[in-house]
C-alpha positions as CSV (number, residue, x, y, z in Angstrom):
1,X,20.7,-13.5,6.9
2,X,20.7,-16.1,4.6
3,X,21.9,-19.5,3.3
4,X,25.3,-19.3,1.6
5,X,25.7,-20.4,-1.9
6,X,28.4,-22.5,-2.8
7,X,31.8,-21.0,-3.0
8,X,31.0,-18.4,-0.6
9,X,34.0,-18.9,2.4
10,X,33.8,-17.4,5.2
11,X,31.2,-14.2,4.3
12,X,34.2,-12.8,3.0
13,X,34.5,-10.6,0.0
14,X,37.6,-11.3,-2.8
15,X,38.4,-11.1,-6.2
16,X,36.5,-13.9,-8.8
17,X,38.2,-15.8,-11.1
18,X,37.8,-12.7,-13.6
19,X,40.2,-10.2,-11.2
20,X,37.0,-8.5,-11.0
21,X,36.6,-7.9,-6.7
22,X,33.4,-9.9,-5.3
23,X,30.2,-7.7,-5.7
24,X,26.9,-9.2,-3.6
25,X,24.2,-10.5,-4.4
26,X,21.0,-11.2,-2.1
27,X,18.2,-13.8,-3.3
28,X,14.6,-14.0,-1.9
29,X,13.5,-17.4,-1.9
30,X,10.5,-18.6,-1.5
31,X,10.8,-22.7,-2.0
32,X,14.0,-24.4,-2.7
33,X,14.0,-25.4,-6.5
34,X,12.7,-22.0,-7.3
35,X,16.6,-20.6,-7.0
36,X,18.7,-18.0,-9.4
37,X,18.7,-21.4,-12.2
38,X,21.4,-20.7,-14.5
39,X,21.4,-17.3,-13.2
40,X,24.0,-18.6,-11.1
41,X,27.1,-19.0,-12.6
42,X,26.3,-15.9,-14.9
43,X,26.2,-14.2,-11.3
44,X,29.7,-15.5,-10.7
45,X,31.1,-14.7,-13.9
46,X,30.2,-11.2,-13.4
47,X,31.8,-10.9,-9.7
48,X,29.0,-11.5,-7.4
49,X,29.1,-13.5,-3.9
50,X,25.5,-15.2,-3.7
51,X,23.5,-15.5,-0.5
52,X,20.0,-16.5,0.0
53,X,17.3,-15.5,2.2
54,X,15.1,-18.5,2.9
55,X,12.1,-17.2,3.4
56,X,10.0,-19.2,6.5
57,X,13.6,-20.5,7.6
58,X,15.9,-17.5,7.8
59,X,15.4,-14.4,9.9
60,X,14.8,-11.6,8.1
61,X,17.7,-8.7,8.4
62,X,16.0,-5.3,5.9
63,X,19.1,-3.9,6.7
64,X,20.8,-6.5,4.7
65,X,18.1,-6.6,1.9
66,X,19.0,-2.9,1.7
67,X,23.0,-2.9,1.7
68,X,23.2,-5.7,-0.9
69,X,24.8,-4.6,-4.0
70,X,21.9,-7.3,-5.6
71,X,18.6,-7.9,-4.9
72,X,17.3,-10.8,-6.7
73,X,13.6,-11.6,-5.8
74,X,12.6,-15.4,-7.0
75,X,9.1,-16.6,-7.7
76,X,7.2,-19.0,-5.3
77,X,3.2,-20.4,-5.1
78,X,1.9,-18.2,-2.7
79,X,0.4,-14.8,-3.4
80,X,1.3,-11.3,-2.7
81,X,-2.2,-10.2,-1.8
82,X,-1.8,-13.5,1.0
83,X,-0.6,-11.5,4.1
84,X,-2.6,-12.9,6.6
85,X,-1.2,-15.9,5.7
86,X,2.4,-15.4,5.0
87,X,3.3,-12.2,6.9
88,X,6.8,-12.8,5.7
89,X,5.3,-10.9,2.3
90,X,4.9,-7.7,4.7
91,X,8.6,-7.5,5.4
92,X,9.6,-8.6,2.2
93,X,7.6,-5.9,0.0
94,X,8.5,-3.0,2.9
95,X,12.5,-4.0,2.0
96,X,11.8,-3.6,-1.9
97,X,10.2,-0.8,-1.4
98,X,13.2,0.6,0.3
99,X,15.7,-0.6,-2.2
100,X,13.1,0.8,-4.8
101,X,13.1,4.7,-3.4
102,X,17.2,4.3,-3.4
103,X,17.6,3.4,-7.0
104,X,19.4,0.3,-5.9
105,X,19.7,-2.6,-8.6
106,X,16.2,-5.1,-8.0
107,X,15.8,-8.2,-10.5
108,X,12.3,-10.0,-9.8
109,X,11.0,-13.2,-11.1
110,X,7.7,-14.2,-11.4
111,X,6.1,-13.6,-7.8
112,X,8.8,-11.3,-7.7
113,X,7.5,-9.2,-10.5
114,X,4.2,-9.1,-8.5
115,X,5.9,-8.3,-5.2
116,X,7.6,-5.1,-7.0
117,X,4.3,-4.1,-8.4
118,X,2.8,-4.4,-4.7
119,X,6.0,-2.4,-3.3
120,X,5.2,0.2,-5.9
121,X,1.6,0.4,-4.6
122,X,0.1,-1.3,-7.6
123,X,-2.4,-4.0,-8.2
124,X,-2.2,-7.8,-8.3
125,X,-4.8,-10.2,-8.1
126,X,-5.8,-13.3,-9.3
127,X,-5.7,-13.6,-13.4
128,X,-8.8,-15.0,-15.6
129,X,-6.7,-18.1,-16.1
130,X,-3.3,-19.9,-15.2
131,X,-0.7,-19.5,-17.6
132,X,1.5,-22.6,-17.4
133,X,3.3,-24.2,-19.8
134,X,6.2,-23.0,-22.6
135,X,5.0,-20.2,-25.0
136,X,6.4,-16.9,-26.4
137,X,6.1,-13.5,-25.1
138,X,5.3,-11.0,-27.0
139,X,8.0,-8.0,-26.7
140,X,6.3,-4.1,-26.9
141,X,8.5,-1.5,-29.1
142,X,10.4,-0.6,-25.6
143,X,11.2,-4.3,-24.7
144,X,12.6,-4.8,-28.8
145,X,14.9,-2.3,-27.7
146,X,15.7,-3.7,-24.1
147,X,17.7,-6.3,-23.1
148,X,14.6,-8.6,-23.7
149,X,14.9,-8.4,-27.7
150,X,16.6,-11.9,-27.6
151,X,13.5,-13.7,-26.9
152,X,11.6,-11.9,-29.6
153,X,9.5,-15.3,-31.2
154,X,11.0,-17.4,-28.7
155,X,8.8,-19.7,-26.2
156,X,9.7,-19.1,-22.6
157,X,8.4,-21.0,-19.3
158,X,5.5,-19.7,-18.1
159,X,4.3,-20.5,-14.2
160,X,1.4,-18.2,-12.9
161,X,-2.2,-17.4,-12.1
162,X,-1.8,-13.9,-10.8
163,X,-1.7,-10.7,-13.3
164,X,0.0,-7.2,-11.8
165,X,-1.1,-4.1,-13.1
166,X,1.8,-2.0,-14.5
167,X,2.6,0.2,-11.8
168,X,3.6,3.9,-11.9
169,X,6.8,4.7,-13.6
170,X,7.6,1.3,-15.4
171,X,7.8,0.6,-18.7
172,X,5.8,-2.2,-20.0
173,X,8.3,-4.9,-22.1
174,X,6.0,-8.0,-22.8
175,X,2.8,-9.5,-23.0
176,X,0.6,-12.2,-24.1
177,X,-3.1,-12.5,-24.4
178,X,-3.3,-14.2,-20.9
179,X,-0.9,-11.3,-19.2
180,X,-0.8,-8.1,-20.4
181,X,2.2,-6.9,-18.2
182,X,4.6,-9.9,-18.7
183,X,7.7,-7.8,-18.0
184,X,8.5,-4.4,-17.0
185,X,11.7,-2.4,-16.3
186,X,12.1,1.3,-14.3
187,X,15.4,3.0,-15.4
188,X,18.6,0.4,-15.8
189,X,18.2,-0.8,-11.8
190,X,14.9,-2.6,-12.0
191,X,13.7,-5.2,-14.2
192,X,11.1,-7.5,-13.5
193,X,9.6,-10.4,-15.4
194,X,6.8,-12.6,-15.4
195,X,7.9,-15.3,-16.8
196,X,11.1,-17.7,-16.5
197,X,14.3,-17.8,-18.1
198,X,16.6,-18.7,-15.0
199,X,15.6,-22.3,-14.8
200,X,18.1,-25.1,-15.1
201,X,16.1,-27.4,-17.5
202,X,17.6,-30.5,-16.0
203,X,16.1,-29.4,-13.2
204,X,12.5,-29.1,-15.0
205,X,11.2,-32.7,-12.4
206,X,11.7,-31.0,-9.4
207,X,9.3,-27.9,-10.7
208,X,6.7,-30.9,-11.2
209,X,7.1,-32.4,-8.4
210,X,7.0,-29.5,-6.0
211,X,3.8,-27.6,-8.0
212,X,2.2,-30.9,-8.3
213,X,-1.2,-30.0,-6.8
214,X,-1.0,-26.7,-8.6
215,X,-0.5,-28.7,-11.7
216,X,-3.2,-31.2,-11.6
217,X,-5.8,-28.8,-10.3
218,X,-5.2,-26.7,-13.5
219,X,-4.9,-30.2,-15.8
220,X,-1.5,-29.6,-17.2
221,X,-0.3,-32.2,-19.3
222,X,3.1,-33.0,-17.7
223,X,4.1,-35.1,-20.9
224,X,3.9,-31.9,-22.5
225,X,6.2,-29.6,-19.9
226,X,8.6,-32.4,-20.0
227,X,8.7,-32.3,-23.8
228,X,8.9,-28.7,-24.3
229,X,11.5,-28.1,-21.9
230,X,13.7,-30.7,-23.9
231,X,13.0,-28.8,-27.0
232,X,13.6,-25.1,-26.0
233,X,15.0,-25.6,-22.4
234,X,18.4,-25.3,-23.7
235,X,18.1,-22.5,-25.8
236,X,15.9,-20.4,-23.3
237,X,18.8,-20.8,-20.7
238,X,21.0,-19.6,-23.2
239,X,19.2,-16.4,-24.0
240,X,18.5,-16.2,-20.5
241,X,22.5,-16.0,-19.2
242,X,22.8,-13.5,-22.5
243,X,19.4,-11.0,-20.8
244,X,21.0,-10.9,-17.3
245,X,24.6,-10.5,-18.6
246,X,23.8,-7.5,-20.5
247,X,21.4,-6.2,-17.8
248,X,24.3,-6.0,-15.0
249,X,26.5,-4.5,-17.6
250,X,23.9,-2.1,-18.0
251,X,24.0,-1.0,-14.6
252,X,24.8,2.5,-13.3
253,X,28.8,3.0,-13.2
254,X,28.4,2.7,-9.4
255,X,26.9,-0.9,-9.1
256,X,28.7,-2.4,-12.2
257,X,30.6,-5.3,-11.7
258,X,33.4,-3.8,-14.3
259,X,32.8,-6.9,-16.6
């Protein structure tokens, strides 16, 4: 299931470059430039082999959603509530949900915050307004004390028009005015955010390019995207490598990578 990420030979598992032997890691992705970002060399750093499961391309194997030692879920423009017209969403929230009763480590992004919430039986629908565009989060007394507490103040990329309720058993680690429930995590296996810290801000055209009718049906100002993500691109990514590296440290002895 899945296109391989570079470096991956053969679909078989060896030691990285840190002696560390090769963990997995599955990505759900929805449209090509929406990929793990910078979460990608962090990923190898730490020991993990990095597939991805193309999602209107690949066929979908739950078995493999399931035995990954990863589940990465990635954001994308359609919405969770959309069944009828992307069935794909069915199979996809039925193999969180899964992964979700076992306690097995889930990361979502964006859509993928929303398509936890859904697998968890909660609520998402469309928002009052889009929230799109570079501005901080701010971080409840459990997310000061999460991994999150590196972005207290700072401005993150925002790309949504959809809110999710919290759902049961999550603890709620951001907000904003727009979004009340801009991050959540349950335990040390599941985190999900609303927002994004994974992107490659070099990368920040192809976001505009691809979301372009999105974009000028909400009147954003791409001068401005393109300016703020030269000013705090950077710095986000850099906070960003430092959340997920300390969240897979984090992990439960049995699906730490031992860095």
């Amino acid at each position: 299931m899945g296109s391989r990420a570079a470096g991956r030979i053969g679909g078989i598992r060896g030691a990285c470059s840190c002696g560390v032997m090769a963990k997995h890691c599955l990505a759900f992705r929805h449209v090509p430039f929406e990929d793990v970002g910078i979460f990608g060399s962090v990923l190898a750093d730490a020991g993990y082999e990095l597939d991805y499961f193309d999602a209107g391309t690949d066929r979908f194997d739950p078995g493999a959603a399931m035995a990954t030692d990863l589940l990465v879920i990635l954001g994308g423009p359609v919405a969770v509530y959309e069944t009828d017209k992307y069935p794909i969403l069915i199979e996809e929230i039925e193999a969180i949900r899964r992964r979700l009763v076992a306690g097995r480590p889930t990361l979502g992004i964006c859509l993928g915050l929303q398509l936890i919430t859904s697998a968890l039986d909660g609520n998402v629908g469309p928002g009052p307004a889009k929230e799109i565009g570079w501005a901080s989060i701010t971080l409840t007394e459990e997310g000061r004390a999460s991994v999150l507490a590196p972005l207290e103040g700072h401005p993150v990329l925002h790309w949504h028009g959809d809110l999710a309720v919290l759902p049961a058993g999550a603890k709620r680690l951001a907000e904003t005015d727009v979004c009340h429930n801009q991050a959540f995590a349950i335990g040390a296996t599941v985190l999900a955010l609303q927002f994004h810290v994974e992107l490659d801000p070099r990368r920040i055209e192809q976001w505009l390019i691809g979301h372009s009718i999105e974009l000028a049906e909400a009147g954003v100002d791409l001068a401005v995207v393109r300016s703020d993500t030269a000013r705090h691109g950077d710095a986000t990514a850099a906070i960003g490598a430092r959340i997920l590296r300390r969240w897979l440290e984090n992990l439960p002895d049995g699906d730490r990578t031992g860095v």
